[in-house]
TIPA-134180 format. One record per residue (C-alpha): residue number from 0; residue in three letters; x, z, y. Coordinates in steps of 0.2 Angstrom, whole numbers, plus 5000, padded with zeros to 4 digits. Layout:
R   num   residuo     c1     c3     c2
R   NUM       ala      X      Z      Y
...
END
This chain:
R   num   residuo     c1     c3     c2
R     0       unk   5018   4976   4876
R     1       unk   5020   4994   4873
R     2       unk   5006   5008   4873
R     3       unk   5013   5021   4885
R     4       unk   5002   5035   4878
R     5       unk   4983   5042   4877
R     6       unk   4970   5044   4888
R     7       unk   4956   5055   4878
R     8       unk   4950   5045   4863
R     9       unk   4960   5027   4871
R    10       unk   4977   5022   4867
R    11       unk   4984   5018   4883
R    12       unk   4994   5004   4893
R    13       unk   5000   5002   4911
R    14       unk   5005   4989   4919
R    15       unk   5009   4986   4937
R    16       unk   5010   4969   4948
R    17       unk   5023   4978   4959
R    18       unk   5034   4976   4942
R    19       unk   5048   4963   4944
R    20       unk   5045   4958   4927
R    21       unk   5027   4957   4930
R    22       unk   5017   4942   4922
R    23       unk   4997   4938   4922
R    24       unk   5000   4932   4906
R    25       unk   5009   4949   4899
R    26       unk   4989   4957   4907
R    27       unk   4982   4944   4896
R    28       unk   4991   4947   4879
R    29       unk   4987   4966   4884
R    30       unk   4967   4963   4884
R    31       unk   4970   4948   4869
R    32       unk   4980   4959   4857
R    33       unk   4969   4974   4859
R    34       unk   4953   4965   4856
R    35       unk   4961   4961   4840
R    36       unk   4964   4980   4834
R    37       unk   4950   4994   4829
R    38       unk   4950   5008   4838
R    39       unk   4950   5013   4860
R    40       unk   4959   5004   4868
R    41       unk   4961   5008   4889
R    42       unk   4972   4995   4899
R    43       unk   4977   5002   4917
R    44       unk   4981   4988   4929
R    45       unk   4988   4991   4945
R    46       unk   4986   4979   4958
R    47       unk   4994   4975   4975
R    48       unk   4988   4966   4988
R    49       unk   5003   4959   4992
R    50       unk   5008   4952   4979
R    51       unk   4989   4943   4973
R    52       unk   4998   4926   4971
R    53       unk   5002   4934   4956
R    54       unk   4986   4936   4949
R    55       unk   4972   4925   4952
R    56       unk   4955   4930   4954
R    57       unk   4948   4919   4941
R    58       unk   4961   4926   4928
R    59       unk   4954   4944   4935
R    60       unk   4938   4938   4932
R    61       unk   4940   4930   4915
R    62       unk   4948   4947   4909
R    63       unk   4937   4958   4917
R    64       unk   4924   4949   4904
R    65       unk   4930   4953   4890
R    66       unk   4929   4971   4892
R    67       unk   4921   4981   4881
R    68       unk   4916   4997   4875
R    69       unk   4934   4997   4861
R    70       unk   4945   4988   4875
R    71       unk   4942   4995   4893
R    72       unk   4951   4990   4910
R    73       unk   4956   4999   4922
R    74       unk   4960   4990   4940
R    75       unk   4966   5001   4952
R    76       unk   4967   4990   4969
R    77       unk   4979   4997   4983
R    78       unk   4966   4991   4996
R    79       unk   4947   4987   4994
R    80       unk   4947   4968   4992
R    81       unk   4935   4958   5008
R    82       unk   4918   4959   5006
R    83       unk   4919   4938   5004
R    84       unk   4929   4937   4991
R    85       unk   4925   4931   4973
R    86       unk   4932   4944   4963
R    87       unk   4923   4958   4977
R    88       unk   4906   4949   4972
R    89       unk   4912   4950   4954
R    90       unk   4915   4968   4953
R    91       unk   4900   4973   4963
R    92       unk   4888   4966   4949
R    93       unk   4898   4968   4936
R    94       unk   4910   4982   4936
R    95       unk   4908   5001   4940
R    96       unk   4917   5004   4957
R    97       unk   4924   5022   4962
R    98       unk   4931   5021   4979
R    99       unk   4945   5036   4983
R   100       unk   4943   5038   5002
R   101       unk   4956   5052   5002
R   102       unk   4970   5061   4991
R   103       unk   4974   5078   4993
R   104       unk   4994   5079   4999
R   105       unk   4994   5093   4990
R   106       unk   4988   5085   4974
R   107       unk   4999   5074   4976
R   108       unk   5016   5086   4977
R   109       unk   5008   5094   4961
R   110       unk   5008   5079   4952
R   111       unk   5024   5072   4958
R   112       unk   5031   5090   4950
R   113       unk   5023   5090   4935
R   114       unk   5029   5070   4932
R   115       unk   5047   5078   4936
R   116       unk   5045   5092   4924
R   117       unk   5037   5080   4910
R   118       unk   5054   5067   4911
R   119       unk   5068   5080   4914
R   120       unk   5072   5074   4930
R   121       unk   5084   5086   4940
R   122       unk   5081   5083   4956
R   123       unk   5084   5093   4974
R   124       unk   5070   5101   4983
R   125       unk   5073   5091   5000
R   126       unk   5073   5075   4988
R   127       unk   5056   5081   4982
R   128       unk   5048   5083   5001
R   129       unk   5055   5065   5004
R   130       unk   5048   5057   4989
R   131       unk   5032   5066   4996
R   132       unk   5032   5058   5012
R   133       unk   5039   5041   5007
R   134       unk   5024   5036   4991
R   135       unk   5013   5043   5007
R   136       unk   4999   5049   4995
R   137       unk   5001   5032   4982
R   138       unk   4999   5039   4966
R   139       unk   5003   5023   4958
R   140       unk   5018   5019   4969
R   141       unk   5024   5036   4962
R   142       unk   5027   5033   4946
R   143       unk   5037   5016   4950
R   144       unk   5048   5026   4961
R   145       unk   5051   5041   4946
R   146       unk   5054   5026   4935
R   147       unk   5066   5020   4947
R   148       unk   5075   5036   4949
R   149       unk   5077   5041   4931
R   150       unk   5088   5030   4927
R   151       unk   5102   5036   4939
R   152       unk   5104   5048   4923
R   153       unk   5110   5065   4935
R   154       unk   5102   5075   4945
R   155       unk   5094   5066   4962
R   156       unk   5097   5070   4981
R   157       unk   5090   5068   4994
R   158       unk   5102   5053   4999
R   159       unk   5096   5044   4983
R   160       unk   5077   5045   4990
R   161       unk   5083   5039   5006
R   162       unk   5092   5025   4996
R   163       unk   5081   5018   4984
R   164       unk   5064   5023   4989
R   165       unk   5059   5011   5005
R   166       unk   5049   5017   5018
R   167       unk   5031   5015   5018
R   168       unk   5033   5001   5032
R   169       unk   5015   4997   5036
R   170       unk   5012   5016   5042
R   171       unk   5029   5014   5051
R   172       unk   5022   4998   5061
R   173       unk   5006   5009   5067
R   174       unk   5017   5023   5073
R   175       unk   5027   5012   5082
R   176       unk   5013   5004   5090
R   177       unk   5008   5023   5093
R   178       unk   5022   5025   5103
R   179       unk   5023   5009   5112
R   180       unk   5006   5014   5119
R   181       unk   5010   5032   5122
R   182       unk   5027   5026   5131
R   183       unk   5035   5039   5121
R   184       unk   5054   5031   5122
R   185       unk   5061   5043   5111
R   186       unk   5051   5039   5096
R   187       unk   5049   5020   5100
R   188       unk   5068   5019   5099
R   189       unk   5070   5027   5085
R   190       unk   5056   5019   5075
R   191       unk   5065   5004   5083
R   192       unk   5083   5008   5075
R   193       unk   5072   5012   5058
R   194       unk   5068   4994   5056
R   195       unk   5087   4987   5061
R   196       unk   5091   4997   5048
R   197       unk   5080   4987   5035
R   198       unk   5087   4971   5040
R   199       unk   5071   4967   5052
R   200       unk   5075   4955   5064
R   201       unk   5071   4958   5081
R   202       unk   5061   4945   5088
R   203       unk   5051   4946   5070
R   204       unk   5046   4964   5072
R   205       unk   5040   4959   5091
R   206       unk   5028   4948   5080
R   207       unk   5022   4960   5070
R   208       unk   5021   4974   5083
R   209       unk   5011   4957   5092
R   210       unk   4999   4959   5081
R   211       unk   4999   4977   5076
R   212       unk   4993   4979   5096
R   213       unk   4981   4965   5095
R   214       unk   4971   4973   5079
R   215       unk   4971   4991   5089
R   216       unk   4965   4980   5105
R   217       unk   4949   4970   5092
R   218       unk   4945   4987   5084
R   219       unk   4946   4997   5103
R   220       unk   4935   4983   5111
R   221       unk   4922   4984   5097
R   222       unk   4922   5004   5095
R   223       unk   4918   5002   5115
R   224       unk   4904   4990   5112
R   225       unk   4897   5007   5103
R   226       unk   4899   4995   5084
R   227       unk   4904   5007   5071
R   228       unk   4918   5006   5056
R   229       unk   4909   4997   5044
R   230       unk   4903   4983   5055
R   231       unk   4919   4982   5063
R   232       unk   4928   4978   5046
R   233       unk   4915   4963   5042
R   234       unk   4915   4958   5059
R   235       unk   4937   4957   5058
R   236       unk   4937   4955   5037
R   237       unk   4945   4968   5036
R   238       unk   4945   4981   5021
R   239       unk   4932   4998   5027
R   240       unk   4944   5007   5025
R   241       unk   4958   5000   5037
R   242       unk   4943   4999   5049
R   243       unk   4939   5019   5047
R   244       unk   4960   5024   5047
R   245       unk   4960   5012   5067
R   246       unk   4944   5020   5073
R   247       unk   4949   5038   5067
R   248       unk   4968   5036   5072
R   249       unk   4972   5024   5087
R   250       unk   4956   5018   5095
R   251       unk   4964   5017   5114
R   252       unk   4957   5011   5128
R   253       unk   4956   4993   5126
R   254       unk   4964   4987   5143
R   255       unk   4979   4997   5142
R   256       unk   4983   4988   5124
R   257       unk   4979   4972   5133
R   258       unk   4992   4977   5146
R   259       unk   5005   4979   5134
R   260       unk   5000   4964   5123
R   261       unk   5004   4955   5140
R   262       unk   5020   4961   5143
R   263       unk   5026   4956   5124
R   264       unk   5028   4936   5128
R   265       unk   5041   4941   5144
R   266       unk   5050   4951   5129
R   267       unk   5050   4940   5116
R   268       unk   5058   4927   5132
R   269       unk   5070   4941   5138
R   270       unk   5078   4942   5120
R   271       unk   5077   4921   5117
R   272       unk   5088   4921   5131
R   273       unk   5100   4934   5125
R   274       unk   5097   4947   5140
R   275       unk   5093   4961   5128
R   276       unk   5102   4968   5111
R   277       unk   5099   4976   5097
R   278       unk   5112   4987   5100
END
């Protein structure tokens, strides 16, 4: 465990589950050996939700205990956790909560320009406007990919960005679904050929386009019911704000998404049976 720097009066370590050498137990030794030294101490966790198996919520929960005013942690969760889960309870009586609804993008080129500057990182201008649309506001996921492309040790293209920082795939999947509904070819093909690209396999993104749809159609049929974006995510246990992003973004009329959540199953037969390619 290394302290990565200062944070006002705390000494200061990161770490983030999204890490492939992450641990829980290097989180613990983080809280443990830090409660065993004078002085501030600020431990900055970064947790994603795809990856929780990683980190239980007990363990979260044990942590979060011994917390004090010399050793401080930090969780900074990439979605807000279900209002029924234990560690959501947890936080709510226990914890101070800051919830960060949006991030100005142009914050967030600033700060991708000033981590550049502060690590010496040649890098071209068209990579940079890339890098801004690919951590899509993520100021956590920003620093990983940074990390990621320092170590090429020469000045970063664009190509490079392409390369080795992924897509932001769940934005991807809602402006597919976007275009499905808008029976916008041109850019349903194209998303399309996008996801070939990542080694998706065709009748596996029909599932997840499957259920992309159906999510619109639940949120769509309830904003019609006149139910707003709160009561819609406790209603679908869903985080507030996925809710507030589908009622702001894609609510549609709820029987043309039906339509086309109809139509999916003759696809899905159509490809089993060969009739259509990928090509």
């Amino acid at each position: 465990m290394n302290i990565v720097g200062r944070h006002g009066d705390f000494d200061l370590v990161k770490i983030d589950m999204a890490s492939k050498e992450f641990h829980i137990d290097r989180l613990e030794e983080a809280v443990m050996t830090f409660s065993l030294f004078g002085g501030n101490k600020l431990v900055v966790f970064s947790y994603r939700d795809k990856e929780q198996k990683k980190a239980p919520e007990t363990v979260l929960m044990q942590l979060l205990e011994r917390s004090s005013l010399e050793v401080r942690i930090l969780i900074i969760f990439d979605k807000k956790p279900l209002a029924k889960t234990k560690i959501k309870k947890f936080l709510d009586k226990h914890a101070q909560n800051h919830v960060l609804d949006t991030v100005d993008v142009g914050l967030v080129n600033q700060r991708i320009r000033d981590a550049i500057k502060s690590q010496n990182i040649q890098i071209q201008e068209a990579a940079i406007q890339l890098l801004v649309q690919r951590v899509e506001n993520d100021l956590v996921q920003l620093e990983s990919e940074l990390a990621k492309l320092s170590v090429l040790g020469r000045p970063i293209t664009k190509e490079d960005v392409n390369i080795l920082v992924s897509r932001p795939f769940e934005s991807e999947m809602f402006k597919l679904s976007n275009a499905i509904l808008d029976r916008n070819v041109t850019d349903a093909f194209a998303l399309y050929q996008d996801f070939l690209e990542l080694k998706m396999d065709p009748l596996s993104l029909i599932g997840l386009v499957a259920f992309s749809l159906r999510r619109i159609y639940q949120v769509s049929a309830l904003y019609e019911a006149h139910l707003m974006a709160n009561t819609i995510s406790e209603i679908l246990e869903i985080s507030s704000k996925q809710a507030t992003f589908l009622v702001r973004n894609q609510i549609r009329d709820s029987q043309s998404v039906r339509c086309c959540l109809i139509c999916l199953p003759k696809l899905t037969k159509t490809l089993n049976q060969g009739k259509l390619t990928n090509t």
